[in-house]
N, C-alpha and C positions, 0 to 999 in steps of 0.2 A: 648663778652668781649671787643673786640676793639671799638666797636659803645660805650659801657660804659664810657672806657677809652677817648674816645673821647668827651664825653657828661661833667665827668667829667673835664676832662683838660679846655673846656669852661669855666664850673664854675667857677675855679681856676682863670682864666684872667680876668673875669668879675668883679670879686671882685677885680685883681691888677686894674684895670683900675679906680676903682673907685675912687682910692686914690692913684692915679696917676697925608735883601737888602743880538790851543795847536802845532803843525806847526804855522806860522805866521798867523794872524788876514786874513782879507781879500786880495786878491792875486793884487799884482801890485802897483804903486807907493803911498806913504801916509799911506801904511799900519803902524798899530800901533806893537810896539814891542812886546815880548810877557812877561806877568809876570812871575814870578816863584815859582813854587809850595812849598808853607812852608814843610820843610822835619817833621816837628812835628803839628800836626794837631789838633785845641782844643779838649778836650775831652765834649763827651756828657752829657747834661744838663748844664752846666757851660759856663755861659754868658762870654762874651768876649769884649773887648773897640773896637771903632770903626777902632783904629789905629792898632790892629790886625787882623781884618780884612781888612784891605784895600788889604795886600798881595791877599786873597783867592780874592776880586773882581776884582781885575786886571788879574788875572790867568784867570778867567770865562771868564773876557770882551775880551781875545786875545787867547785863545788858541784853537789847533784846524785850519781845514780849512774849509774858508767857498767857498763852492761849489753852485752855484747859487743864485738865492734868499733867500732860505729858512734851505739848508742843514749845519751842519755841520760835516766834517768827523775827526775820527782822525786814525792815522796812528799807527803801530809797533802793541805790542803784551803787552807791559805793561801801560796800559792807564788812563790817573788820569783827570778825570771828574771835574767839579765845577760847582754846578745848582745853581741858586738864585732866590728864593720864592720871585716875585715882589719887580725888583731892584727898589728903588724909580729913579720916572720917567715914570715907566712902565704904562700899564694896570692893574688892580687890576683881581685877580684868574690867574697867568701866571708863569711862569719860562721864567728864560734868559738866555743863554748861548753864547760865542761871541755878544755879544750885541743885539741878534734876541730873538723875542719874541716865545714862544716855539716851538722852530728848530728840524726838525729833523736831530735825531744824528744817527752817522753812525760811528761801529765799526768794526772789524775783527774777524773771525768766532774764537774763541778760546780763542780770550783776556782775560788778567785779569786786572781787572778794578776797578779803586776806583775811587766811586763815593762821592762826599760829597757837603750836600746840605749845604745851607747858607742863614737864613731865615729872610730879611730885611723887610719883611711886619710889618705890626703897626694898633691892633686894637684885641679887646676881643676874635673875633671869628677868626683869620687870623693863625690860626696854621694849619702850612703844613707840609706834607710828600709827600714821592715818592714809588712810587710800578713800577717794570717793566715785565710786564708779554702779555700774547695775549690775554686780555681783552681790545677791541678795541671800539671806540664810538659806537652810541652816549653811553650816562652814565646813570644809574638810577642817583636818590640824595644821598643810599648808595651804592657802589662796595660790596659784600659778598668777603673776604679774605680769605685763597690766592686764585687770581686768574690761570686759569689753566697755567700751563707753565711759574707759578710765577719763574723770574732768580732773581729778587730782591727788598731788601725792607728798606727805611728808616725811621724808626717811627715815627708820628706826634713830628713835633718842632717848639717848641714857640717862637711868633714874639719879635722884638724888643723891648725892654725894655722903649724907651720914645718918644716921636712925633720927638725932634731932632735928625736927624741921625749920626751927629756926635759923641753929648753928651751919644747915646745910648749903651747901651748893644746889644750883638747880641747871637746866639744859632744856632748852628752846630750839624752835624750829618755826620756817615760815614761809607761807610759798601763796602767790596772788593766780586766780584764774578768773575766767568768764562763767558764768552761770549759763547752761545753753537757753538760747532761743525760745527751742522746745517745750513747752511744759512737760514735766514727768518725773518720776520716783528713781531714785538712787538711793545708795547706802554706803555712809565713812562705817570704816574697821580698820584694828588693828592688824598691820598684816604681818607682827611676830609669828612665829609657831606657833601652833596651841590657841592664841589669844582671841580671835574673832571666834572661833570653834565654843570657847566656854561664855562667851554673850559678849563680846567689846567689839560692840557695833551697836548705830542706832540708824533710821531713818533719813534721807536728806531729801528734800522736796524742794522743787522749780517750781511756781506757780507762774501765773498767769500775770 
């Protein structure tokens, strides 16, 4: 049913097309400030102007700390995520969080978490989603869902509405879980066709 679902929803962009992106940033002087998370969050399926999202990408681009090259952790017990499906600028098949191209994230064993994704990619087949569960690379082209020890999941969401990223529309998604108990390693990916397969995936770590 979701590979359907998936196959359709291509359909659907194919045709629009035809007629037709948390502590301080990174630690030490020049750090960027951090944005602030809209306390009302768009609802799903329902396109949004660029100038409403700008809040959600400035949240993504600074929040959070980034711990070496690659990590970013966040702190406390009520944790509010902001992932972006190929900020433009980026690599194509990726997510960005603090400005890294898919970082591993690092939370605490129990958190509750909202996560919400924010899908600025541009193009027929560019519709993303996120699963986080301990289905770890490499990828087939499909993931079978859910994966074991699935903690969570945001349903494939449709790219941006027009090649200018200003001018465009945008599509959100948002889903709140617990962090488990447990400490231990998982992994979000896209679970489009293809997308987790050519690298859109990064790490997700429960510490202690």
């Amino acid at each position: 049913m979701r590979i359907v679902t998936a196959i359709t929803a291509l359909g659907v962009m194919a045709g629009l097309a035809s007629g037709l992106v948390f502590a301080v940033g990174t630690a030490g002087p020049g750090s960027m400030q951090m944005g602030t998370m809209p306390k009302h969050l768009p609802k799903p399926g329902k396109p949004i102007a660029y100038e409403t999202a700008r809040p959600l990408i400035k949240y993504s681009n600074s929040a959070g700390t980034r711990i070496g090259r690659k990590t970013i952790k966040f702190l406390g017990h009520d944790i509010r995520i902001v992932m972006v499906a190929v900020e433009p600028g980026s690599p194509d098949q990726t997510f960005e969080i603090h400005r890294l191209v898919d970082p591993e994230v690092e939370v605490s064993a129990g958190a509750r978490i909202t996560l919400t994704l924010l899908n600025m990619d541009y193009g027929a087949s560019m519709i993303h989603g996120v699963v986080v569960g301990h289905a770890k690379p490499p990828y087939k082209a499909i993931v079978p869902l859910p994966v074991t020890d699935q903690i969570a999941e945001i349903p494939l969401t449709m790219p941006r509405t027009l090649q200018s990223v200003r001018q465009s529309e945008y599509f959100v998604d948002t889903t709140t879980f617990n962090a488990p108990q447990k400490p231990g390693y998982y992994y979000y990916f896209c679970q489009m066709p293809g997308h987790a397969k050519t690298g859109m995936y990064g790490k997700f770590v429960v510490a202690p």
